[in-house]
C-alpha positions as CSV (number, residue, x, y, z in Angstrom):
1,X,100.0,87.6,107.7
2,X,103.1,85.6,108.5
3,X,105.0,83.6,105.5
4,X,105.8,80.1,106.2
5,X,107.2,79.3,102.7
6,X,110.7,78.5,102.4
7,X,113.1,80.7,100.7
8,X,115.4,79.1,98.1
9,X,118.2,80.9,95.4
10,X,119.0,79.8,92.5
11,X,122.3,79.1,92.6
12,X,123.1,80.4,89.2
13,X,122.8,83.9,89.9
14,X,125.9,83.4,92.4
15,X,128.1,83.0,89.2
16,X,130.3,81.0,90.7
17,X,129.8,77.1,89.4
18,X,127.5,74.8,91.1
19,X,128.8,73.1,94.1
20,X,130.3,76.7,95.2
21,X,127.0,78.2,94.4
22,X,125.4,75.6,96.1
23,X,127.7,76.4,99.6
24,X,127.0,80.1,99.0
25,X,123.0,79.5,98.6
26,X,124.0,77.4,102.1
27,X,125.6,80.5,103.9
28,X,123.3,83.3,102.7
29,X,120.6,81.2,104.8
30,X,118.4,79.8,101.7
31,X,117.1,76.7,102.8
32,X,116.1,75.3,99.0
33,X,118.5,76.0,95.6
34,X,117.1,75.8,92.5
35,X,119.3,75.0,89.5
36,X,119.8,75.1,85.8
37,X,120.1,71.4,84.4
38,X,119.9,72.3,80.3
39,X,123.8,72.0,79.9
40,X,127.1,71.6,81.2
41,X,128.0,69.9,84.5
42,X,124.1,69.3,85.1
43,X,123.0,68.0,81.6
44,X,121.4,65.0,82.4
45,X,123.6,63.6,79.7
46,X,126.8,64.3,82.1
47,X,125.2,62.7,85.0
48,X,125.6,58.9,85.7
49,X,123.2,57.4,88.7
50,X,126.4,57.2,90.3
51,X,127.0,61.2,90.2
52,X,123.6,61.7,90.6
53,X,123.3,59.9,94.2
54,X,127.1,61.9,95.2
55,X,125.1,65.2,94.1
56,X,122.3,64.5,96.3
57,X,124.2,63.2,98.9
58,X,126.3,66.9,98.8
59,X,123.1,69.2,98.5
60,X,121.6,67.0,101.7
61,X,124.8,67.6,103.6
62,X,124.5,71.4,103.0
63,X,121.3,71.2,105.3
64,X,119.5,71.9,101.2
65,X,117.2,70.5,99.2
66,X,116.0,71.7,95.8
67,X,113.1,73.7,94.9
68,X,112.9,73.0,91.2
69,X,115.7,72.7,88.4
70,X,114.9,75.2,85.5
71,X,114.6,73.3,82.0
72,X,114.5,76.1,79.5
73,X,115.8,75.1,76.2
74,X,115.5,78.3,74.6
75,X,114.9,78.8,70.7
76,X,111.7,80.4,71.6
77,X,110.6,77.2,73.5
78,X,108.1,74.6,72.0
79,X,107.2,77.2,68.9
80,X,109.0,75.2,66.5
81,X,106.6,72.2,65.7
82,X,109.9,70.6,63.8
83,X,112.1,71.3,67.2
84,X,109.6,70.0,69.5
85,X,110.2,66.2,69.6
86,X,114.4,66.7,70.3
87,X,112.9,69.4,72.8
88,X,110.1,66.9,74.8
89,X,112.8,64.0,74.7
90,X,115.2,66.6,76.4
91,X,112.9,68.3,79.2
92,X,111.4,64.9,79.7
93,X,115.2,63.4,81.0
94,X,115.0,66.9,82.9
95,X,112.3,65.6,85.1
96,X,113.4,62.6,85.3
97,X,117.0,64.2,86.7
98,X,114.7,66.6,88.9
99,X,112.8,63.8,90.7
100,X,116.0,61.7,91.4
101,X,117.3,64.7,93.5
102,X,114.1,65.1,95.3
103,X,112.1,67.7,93.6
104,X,108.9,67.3,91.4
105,X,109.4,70.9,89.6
106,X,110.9,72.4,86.2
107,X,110.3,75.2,85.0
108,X,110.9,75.8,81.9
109,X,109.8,78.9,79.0
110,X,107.5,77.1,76.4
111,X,107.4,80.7,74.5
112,X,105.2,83.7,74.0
113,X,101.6,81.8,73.4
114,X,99.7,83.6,70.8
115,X,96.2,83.6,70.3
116,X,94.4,80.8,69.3
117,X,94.4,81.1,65.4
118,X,97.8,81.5,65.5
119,X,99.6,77.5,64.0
120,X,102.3,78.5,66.4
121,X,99.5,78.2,69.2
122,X,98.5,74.1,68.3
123,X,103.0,73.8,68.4
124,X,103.1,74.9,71.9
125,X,99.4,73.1,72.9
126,X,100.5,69.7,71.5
127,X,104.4,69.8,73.2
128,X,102.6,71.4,76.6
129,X,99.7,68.1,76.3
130,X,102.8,65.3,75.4
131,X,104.8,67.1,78.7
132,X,101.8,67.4,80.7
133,X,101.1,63.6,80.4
134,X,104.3,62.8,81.5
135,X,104.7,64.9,84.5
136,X,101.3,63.9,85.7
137,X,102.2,60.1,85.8
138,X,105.2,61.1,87.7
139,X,103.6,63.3,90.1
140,X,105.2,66.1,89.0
141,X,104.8,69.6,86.8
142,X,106.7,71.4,84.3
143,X,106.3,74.9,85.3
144,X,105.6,77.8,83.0
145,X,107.1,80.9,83.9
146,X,105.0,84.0,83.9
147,X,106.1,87.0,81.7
148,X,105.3,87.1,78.0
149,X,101.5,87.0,78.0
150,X,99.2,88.5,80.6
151,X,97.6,85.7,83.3
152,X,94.2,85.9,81.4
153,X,95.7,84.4,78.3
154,X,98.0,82.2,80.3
155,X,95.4,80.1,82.0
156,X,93.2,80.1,79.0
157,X,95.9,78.3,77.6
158,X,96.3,75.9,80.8
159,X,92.9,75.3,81.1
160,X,92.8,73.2,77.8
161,X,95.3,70.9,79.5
162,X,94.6,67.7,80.4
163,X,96.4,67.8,83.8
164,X,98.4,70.5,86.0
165,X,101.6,68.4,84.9
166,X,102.1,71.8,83.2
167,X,101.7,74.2,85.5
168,X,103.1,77.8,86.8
169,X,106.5,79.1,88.1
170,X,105.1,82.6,89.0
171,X,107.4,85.7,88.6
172,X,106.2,89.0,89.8
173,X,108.7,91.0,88.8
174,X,108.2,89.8,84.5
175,X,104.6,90.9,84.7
176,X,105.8,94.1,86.0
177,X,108.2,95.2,83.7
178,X,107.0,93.6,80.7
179,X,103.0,93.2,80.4
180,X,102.1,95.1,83.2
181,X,100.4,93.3,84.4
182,X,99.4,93.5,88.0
183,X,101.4,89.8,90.0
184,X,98.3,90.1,92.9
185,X,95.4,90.0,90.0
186,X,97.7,87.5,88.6
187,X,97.9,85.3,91.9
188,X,94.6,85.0,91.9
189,X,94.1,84.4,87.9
190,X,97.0,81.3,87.9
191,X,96.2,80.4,91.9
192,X,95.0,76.8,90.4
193,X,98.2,76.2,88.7
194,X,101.2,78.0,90.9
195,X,103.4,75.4,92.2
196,X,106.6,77.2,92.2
197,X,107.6,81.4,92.4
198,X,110.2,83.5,91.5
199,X,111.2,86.8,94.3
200,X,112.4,89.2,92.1
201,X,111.8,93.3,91.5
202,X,111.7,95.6,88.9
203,X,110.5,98.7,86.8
204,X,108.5,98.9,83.7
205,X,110.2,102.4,82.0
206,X,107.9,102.5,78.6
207,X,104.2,102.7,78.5
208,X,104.2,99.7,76.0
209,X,107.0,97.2,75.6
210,X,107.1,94.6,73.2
211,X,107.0,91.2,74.4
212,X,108.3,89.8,71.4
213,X,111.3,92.1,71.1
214,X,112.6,90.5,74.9
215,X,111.3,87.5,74.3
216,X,111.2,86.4,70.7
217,X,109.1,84.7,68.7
218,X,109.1,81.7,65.0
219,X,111.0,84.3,62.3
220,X,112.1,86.9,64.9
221,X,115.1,86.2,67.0
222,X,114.1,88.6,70.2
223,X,117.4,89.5,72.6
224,X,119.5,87.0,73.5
225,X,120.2,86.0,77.7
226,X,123.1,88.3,78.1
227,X,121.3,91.0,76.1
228,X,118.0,90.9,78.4
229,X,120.2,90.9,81.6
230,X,122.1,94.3,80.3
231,X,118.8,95.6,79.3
232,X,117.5,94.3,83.0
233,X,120.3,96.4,84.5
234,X,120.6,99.9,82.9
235,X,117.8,99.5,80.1
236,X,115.5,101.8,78.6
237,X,112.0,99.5,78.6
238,X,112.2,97.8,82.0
239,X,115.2,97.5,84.8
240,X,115.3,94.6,87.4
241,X,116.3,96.1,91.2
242,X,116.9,95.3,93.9
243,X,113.5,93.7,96.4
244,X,111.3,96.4,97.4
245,X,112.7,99.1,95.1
246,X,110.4,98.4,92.3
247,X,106.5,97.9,91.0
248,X,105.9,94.6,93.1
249,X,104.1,95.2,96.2
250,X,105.4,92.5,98.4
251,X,102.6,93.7,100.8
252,X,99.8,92.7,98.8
253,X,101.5,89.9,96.9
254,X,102.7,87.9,99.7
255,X,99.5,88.1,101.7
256,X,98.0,87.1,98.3
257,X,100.4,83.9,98.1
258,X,99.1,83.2,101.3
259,X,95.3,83.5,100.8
260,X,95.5,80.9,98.1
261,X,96.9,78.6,100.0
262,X,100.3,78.5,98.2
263,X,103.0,76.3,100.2
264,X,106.0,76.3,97.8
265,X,109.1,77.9,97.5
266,X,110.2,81.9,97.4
267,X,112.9,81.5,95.1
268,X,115.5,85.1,95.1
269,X,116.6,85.1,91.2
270,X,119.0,87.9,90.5
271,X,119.8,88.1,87.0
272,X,122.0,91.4,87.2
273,X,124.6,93.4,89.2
274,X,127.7,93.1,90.1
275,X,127.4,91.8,93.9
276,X,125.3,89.4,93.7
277,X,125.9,87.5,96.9
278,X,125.2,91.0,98.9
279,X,121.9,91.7,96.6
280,X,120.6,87.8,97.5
281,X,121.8,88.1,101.5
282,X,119.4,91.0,101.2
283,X,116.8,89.6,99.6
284,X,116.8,86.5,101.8
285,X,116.8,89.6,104.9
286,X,113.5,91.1,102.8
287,X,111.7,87.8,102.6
288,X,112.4,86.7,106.2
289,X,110.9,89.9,107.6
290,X,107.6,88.4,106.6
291,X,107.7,86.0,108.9
């Protein structure tokens, strides 16, 4: 088996502001970026057409295009039924930013899904529907990312969709240190509705831990970003590291990325450490030795 995907960064994880992240995801050899457009410079509030074109215009003359632009709003994602208008309006200019620079991808958190009987559960189902519509007529997906919930109870939720406008942004390493789920049985679970993946590592430390205490859920307020990337790097439940030092088997779930047929992105996400641009040259290094 011999990848043929593409490998992009996310040039967040660089630290470093987005056009120097952007020239570091360039020299480290990544051939695709993705990047966070919620706030800041890449708020589609803060971008006129004109800055939008010059953006392009610089990630194209970096030899770069984008894999996806990540849309998560946070506040437990579409949970809040009295949120979720603001929230749709907002991840719907997203996509709109995301196709203008040449991707049809954003992936986004829509929050833990519960079971059906849950009234959080028709929140989530009737933003996912509204943002599903809209992505379909565009061509395009918003793209759950894999972690709270095991892939079972994930597609179950997909399948009641009316499109694959909302889809799946598959990370590995979440269902390792979080679930426990096993990413290969996952591959094959979600294979209908991957359209964008995560390369990431880690360790799940606890027999059980409590999705809702990372994550958060209506009424409980979970650990904030910086507190999940602390507990990521010298935690207790779970620890990201760095590729091939943890529970993925990048054997298995490569080759299983391959049998389904998947032709998107490998994007390196490093969310701790200190040396970031070392950990992603090396990750880029692990990736390309698939090929």
């Amino acid at each position: 088996m011999k990848l043929t995907n593409k490998i992009g960064v996310i040039v967040d994880s660089f630290g470093i502001g987005v056009r120097d992240g952007l020239k570091k995801a360039a020299e480290v050899g990544a051939e695709g970026v993705q990047i966070y457009a919620v706030s800041g410079e890449m708020d589609p509030d803060n971008l006129s057409p004109a800055a939008r074109k010059e953006l392009k215009a610089y990630i194209d003359s970096l030899g770069l295009e984008i894999s996806a632009l990540c849309g998560d709003l946070g506040g437990h994602g579409f949970q809040d039924a009295a949120q979720n208008p603001r929230k749709v309006e907002k991840s719907k200019r997203i996509l709109d930013l995301a196709v203008e620079l040449g991707t049809n991808v954003v992936t986004t958190h829509v929050g833990i899904v519960p079971d059906e009987s849950h009234p959080v559960y028709t929140s989530i189902l009737d933003a996912s529907e509204e943002l599903a519509r809209y992505a379909a007529s565009m061509n395009a997906h918003f793209a759950i990312e894999t972690g709270p919930e095991t892939a079972a109870h994930l597609k179950s939720f997909l399948d009641k969709l009316s499109s694959k406008g909302v889809a799946v942004n598959f990370d590995p390493a979440n269902f390792v240190m979080v679930t426990g789920d096993d990413p290969v049985k996952g591959v094959y679970t979600l294979r209908d509705y991957i359209v964008h993946t995560h390369v990431k590592d880690g360790l799940k430390l606890r027999n059980f831990v409590d999705p809702i205490a990372v994550y958060g859920f209506l009424g409980h307020q979970g650990m904030s970003h910086d507190e999940i990337a602390v507990m990521a790097a010298e935690g207790e439940a779970f620890r990201e590291v760095p590729l091939g030092e943890g529970g993925v088997d990048f054997d298995r779930y490569f080759a299983a990325l391959s049998d389904i047929g998947y032709k998107g992105y490998l994007t390196i996400e490093r969310e701790v450490g200190d040396r970031p641009e070392v950990d992603i040259r090396r990750a880029v290094a692990f990736i390309k030795q698939y090929r």
